[in-house]
PDB file of N, CA, C and O in Angstrom, chain B, residues numbered from 101:
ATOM      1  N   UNK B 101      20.380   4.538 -10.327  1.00  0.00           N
ATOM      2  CA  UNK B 101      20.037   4.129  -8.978  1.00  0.00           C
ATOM      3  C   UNK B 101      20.380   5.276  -8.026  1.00  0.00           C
ATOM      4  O   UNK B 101      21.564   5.612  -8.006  1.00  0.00           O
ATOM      5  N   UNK B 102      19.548   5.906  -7.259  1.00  0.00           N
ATOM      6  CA  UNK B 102      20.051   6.748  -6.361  1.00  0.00           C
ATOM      7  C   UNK B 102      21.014   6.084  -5.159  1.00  0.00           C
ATOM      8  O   UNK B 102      21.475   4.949  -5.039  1.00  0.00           O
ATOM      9  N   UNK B 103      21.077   6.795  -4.663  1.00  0.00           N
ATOM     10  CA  UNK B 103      22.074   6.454  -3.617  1.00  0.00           C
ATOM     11  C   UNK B 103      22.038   5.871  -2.290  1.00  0.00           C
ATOM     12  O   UNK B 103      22.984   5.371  -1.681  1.00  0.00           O
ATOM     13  N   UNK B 104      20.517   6.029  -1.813  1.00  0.00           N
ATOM     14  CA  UNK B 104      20.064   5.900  -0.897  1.00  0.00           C
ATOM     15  C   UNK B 104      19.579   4.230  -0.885  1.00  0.00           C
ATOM     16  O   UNK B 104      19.725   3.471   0.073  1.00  0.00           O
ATOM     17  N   UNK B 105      19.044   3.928  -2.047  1.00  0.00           N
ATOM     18  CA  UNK B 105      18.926   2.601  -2.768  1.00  0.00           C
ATOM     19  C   UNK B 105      20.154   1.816  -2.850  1.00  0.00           C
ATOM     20  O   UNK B 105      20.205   0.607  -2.623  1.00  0.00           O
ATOM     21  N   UNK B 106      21.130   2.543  -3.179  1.00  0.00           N
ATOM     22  CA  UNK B 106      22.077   1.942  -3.047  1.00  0.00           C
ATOM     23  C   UNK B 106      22.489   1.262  -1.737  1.00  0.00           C
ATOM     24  O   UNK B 106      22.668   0.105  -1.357  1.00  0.00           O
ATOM     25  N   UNK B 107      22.563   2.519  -1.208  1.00  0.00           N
ATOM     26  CA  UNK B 107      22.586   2.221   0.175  1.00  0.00           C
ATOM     27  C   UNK B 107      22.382   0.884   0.702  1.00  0.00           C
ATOM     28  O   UNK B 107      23.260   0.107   1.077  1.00  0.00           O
ATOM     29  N   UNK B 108      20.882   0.668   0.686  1.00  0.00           N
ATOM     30  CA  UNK B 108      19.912  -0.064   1.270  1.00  0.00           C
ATOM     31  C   UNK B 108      20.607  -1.775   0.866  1.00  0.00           C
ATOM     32  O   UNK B 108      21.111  -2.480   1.740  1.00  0.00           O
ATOM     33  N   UNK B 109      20.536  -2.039  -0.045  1.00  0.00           N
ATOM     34  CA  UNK B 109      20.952  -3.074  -0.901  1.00  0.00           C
ATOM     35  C   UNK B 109      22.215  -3.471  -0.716  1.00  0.00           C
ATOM     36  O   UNK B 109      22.374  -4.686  -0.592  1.00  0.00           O
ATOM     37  N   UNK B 110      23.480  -2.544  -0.647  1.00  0.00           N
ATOM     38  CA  UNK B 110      24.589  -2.908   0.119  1.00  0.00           C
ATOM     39  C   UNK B 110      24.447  -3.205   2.027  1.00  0.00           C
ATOM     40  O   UNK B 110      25.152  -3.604   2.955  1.00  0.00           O
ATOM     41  N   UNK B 111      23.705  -2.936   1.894  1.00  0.00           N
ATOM     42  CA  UNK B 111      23.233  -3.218   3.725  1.00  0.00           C
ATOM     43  C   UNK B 111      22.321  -4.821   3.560  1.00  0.00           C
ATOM     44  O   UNK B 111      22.074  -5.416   4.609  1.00  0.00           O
ATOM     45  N   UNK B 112      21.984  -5.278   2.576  1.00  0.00           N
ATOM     46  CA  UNK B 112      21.446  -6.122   2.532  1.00  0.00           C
ATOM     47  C   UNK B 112      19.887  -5.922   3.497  1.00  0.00           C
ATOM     48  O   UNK B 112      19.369  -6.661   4.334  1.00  0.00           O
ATOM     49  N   UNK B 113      19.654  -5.177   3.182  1.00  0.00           N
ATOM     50  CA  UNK B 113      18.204  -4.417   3.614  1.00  0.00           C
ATOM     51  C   UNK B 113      17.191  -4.953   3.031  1.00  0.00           C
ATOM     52  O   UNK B 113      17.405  -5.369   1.892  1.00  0.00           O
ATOM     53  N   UNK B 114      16.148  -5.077   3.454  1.00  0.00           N
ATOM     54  CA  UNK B 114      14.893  -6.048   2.728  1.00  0.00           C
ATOM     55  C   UNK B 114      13.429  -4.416   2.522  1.00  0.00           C
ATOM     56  O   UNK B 114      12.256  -4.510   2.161  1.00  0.00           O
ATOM     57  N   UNK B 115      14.217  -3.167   2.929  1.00  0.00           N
ATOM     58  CA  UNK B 115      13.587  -1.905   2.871  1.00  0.00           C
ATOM     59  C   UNK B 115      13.426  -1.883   1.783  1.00  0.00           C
ATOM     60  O   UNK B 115      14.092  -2.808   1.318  1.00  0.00           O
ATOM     61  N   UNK B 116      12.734  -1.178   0.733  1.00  0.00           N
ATOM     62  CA  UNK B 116      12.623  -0.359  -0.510  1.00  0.00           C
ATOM     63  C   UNK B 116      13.128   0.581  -0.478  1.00  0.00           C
ATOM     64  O   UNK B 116      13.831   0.703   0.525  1.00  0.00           O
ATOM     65  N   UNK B 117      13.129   1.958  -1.586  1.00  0.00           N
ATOM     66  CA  UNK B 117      13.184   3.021  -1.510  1.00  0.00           C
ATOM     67  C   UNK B 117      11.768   3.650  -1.259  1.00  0.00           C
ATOM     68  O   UNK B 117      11.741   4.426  -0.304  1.00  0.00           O
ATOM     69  N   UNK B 118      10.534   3.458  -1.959  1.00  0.00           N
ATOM     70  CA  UNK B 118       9.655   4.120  -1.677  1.00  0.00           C
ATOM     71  C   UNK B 118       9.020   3.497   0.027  1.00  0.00           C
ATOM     72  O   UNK B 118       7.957   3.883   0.514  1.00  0.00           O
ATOM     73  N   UNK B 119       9.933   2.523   0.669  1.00  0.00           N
ATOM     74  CA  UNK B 119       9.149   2.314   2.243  1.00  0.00           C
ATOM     75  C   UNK B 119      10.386   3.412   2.884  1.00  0.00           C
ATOM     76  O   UNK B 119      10.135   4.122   3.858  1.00  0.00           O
ATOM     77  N   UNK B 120      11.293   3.426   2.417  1.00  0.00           N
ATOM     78  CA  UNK B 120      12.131   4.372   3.017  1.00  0.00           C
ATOM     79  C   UNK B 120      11.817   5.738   3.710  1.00  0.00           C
ATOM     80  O   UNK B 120      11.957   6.410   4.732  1.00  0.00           O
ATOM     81  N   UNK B 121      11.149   5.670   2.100  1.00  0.00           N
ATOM     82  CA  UNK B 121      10.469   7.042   2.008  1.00  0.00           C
ATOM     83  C   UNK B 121       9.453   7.400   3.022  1.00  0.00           C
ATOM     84  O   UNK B 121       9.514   8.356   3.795  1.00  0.00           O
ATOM     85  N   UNK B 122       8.600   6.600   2.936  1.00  0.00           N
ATOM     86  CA  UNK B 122       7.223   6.300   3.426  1.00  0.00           C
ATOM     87  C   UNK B 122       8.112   6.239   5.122  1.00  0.00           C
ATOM     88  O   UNK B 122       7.610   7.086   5.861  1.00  0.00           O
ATOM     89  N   UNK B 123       8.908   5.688   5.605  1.00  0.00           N
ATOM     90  CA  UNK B 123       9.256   5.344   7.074  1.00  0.00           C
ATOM     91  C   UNK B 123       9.761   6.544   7.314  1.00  0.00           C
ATOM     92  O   UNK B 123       9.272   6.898   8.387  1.00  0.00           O
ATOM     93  N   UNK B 124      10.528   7.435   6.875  1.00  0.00           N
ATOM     94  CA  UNK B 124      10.774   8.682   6.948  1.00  0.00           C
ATOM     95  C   UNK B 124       9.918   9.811   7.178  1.00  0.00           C
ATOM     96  O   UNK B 124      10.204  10.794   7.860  1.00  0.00           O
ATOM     97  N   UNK B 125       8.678   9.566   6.463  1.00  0.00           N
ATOM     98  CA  UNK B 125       8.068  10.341   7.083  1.00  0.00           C
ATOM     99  C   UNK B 125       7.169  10.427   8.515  1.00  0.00           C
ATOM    100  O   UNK B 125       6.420  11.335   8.875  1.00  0.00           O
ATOM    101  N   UNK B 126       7.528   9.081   9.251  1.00  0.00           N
ATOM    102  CA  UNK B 126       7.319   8.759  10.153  1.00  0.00           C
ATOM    103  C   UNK B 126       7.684   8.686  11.715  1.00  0.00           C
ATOM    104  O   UNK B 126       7.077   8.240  12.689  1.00  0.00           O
ATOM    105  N   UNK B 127       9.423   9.558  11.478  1.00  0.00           N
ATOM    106  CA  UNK B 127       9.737  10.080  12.384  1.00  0.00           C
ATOM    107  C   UNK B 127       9.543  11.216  12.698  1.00  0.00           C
ATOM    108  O   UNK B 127       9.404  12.274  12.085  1.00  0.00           O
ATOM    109  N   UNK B 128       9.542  10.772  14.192  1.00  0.00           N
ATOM    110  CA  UNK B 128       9.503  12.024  14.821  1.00  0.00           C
ATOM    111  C   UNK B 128      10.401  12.505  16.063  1.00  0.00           C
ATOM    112  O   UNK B 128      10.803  11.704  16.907  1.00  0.00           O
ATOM    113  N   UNK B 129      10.670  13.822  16.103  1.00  0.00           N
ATOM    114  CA  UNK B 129      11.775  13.885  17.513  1.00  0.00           C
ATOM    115  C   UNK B 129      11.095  14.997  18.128  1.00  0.00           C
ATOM    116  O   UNK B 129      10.601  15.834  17.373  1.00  0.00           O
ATOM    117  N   UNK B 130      10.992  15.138  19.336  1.00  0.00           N
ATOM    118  CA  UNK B 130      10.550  16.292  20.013  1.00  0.00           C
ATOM    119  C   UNK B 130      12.271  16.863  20.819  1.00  0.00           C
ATOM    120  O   UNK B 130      12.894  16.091  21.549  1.00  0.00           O
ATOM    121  N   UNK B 131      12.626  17.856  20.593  1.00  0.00           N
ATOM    122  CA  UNK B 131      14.049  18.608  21.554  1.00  0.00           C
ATOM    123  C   UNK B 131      13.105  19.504  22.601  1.00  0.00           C
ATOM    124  O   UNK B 131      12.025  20.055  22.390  1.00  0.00           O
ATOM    125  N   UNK B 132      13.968  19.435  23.877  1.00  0.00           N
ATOM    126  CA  UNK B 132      13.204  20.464  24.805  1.00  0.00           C
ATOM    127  C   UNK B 132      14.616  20.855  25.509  1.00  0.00           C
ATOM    128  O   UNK B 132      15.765  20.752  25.078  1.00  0.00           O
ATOM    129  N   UNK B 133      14.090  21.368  26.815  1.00  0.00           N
ATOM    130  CA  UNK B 133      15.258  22.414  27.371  1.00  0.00           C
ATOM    131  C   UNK B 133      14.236  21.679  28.746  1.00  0.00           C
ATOM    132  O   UNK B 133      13.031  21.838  28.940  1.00  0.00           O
ATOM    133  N   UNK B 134      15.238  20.852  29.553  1.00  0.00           N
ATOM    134  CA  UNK B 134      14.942  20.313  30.705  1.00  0.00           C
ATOM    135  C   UNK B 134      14.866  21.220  31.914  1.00  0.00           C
ATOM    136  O   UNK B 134      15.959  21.769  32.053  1.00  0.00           O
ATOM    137  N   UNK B 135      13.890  21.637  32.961  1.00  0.00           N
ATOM    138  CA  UNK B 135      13.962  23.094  32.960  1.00  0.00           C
ATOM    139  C   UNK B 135      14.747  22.354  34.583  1.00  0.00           C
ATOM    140  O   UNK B 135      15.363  23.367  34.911  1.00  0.00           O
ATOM    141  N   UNK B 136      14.994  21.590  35.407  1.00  0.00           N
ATOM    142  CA  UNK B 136      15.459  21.027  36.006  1.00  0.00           C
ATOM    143  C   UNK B 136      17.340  21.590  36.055  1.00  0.00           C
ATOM    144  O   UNK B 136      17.901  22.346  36.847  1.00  0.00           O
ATOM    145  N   UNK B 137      17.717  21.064  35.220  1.00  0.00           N
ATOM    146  CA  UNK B 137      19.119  21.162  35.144  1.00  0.00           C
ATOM    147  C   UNK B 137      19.695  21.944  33.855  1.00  0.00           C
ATOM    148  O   UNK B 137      20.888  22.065  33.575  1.00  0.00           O
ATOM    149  N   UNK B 138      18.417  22.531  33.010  1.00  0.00           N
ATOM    150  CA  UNK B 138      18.974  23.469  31.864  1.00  0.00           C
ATOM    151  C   UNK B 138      19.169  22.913  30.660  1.00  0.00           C
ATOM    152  O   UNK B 138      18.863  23.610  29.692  1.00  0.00           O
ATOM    153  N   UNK B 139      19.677  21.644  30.431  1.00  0.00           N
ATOM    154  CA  UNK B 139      20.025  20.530  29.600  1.00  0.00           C
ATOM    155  C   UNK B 139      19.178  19.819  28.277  1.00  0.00           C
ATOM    156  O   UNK B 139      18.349  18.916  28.165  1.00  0.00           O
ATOM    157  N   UNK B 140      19.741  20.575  27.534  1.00  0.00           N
ATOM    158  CA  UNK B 140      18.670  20.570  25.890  1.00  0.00           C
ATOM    159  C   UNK B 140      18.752  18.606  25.599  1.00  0.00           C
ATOM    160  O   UNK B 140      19.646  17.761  25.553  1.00  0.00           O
ATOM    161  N   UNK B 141      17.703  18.622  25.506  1.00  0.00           N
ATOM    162  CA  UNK B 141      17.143  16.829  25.162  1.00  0.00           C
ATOM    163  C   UNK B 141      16.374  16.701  24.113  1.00  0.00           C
ATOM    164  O   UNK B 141      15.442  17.505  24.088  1.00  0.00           O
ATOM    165  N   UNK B 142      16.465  15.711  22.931  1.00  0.00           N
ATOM    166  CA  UNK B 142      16.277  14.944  22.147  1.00  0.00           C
ATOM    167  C   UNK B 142      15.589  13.639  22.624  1.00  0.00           C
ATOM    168  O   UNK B 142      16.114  12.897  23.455  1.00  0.00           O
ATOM    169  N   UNK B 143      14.296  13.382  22.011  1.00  0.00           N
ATOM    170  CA  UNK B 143      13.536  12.221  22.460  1.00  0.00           C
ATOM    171  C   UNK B 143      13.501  11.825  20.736  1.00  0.00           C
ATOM    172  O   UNK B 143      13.970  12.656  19.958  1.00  0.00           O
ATOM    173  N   UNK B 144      12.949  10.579  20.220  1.00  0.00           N
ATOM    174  CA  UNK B 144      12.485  10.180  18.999  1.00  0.00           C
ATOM    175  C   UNK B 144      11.835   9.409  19.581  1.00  0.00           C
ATOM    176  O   UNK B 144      12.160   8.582  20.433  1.00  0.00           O
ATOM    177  N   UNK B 145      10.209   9.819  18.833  1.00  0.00           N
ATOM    178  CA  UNK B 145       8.882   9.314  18.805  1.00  0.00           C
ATOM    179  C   UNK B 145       8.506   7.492  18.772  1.00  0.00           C
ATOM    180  O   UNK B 145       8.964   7.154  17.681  1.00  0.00           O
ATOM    181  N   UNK B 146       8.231   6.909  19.080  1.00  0.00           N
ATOM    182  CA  UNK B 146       8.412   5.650  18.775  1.00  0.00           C
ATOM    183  C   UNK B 146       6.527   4.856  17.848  1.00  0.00           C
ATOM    184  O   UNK B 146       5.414   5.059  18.333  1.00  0.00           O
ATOM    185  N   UNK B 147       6.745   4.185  16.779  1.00  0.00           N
ATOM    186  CA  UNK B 147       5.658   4.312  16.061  1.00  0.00           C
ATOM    187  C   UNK B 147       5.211   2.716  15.628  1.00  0.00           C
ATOM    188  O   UNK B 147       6.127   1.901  15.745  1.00  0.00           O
ATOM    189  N   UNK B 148       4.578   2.460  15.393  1.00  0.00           N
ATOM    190  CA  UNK B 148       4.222   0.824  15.213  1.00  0.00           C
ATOM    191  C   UNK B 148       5.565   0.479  14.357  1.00  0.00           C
ATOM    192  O   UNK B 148       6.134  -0.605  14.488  1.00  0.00           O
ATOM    193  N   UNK B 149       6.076   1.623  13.359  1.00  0.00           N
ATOM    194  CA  UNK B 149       6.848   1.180  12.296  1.00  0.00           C
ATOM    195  C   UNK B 149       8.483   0.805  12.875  1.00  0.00           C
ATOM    196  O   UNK B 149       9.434   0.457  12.175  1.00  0.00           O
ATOM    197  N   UNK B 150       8.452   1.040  14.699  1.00  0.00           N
ATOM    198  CA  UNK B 150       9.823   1.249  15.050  1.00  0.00           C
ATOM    199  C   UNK B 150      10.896   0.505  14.564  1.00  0.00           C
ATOM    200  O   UNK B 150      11.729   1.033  13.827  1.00  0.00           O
ATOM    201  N   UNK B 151      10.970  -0.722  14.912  1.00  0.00           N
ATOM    202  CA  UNK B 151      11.545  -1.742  14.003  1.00  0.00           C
ATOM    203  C   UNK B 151      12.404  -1.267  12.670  1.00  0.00           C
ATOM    204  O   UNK B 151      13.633  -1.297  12.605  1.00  0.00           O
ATOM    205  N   UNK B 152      11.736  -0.933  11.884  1.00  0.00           N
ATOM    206  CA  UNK B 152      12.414  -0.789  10.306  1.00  0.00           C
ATOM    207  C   UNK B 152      12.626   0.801  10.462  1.00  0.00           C
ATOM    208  O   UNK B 152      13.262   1.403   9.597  1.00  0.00           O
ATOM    209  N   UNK B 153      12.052   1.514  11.646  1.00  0.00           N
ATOM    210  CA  UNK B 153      12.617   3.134  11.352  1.00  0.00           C
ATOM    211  C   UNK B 153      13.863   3.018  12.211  1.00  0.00           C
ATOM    212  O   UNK B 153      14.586   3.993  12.417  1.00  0.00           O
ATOM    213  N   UNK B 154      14.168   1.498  12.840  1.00  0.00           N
ATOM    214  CA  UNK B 154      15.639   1.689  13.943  1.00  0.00           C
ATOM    215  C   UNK B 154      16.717   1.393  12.947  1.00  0.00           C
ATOM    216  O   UNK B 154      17.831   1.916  12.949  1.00  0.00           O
ATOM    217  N   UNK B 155      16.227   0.403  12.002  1.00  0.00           N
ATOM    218  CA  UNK B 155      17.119  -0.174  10.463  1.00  0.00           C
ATOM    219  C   UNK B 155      17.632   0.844   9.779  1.00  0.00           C
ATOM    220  O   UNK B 155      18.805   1.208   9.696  1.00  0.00           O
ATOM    221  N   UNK B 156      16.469   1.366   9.196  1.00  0.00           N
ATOM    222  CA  UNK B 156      17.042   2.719   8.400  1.00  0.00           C
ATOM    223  C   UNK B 156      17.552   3.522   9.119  1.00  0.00           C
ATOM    224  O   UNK B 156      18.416   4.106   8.464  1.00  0.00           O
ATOM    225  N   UNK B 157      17.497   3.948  10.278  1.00  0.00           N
ATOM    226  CA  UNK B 157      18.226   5.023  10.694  1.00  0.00           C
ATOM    227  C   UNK B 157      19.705   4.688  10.996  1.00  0.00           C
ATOM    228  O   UNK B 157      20.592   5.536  10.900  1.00  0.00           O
ATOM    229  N   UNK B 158      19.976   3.101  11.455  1.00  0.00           N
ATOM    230  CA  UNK B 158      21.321   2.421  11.634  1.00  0.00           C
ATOM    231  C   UNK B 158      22.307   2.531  10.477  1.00  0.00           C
ATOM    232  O   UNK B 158      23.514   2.773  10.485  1.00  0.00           O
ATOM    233  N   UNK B 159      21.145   2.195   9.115  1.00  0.00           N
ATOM    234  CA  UNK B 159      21.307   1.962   7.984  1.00  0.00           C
ATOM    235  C   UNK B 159      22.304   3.118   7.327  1.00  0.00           C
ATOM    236  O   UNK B 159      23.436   2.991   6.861  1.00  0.00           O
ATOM    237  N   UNK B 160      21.539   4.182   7.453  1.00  0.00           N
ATOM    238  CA  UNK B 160      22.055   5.522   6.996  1.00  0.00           C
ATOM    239  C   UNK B 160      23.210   6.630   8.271  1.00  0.00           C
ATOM    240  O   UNK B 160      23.506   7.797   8.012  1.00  0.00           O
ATOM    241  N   UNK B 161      23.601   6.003   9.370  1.00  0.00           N
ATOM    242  CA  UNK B 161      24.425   6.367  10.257  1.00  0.00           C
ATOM    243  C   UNK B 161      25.771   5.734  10.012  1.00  0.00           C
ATOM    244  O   UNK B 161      26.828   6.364  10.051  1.00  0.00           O
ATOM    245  N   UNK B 162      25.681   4.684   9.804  1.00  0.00           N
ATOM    246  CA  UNK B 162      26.517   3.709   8.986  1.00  0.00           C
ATOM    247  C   UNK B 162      27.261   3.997   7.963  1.00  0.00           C
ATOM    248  O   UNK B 162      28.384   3.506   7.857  1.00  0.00           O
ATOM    249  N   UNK B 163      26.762   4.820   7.072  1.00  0.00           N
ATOM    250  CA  UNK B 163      27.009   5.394   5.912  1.00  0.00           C
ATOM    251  C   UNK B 163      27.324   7.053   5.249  1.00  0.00           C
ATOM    252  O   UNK B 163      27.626   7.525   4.154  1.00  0.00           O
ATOM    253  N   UNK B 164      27.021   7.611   6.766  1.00  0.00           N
ATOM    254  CA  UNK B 164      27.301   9.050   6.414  1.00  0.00           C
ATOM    255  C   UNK B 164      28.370   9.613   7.091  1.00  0.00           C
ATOM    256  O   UNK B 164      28.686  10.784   6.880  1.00  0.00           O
TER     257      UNK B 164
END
């Protein structure tokens, strides 16, 4: 069992590994440099899949 699976399953996650997978490749973050006040920013993309890409990402913050 990898680990990530593991993961999931001790979280009592209703994810797979291969939707994991599949939701992973579904983020996205754009970083910029706010030209206002200088101040480097982080946005993440938001996608029909948001929902289960907010899980997994909780999922695996949780755990690392």
């Amino acid at each position: 069992m990898l680990e990530l699976e593991r993961i999931l399953k001790t979280a009592g996650s209703k994810i797979s590994l291969d939707r994991a997978r599949f939701l992973a490749e579904k983020i996205y973050q754009i970083d910029y440099v706010n030209p206002y006040d200088n101040k480097r920013k982080s946005v993440l993309l938001h996608t029909k899949e948001q929902p289960e890409v907010a899980e997994l990402l909780d999922i695996i913050s949780a755990n690392c």
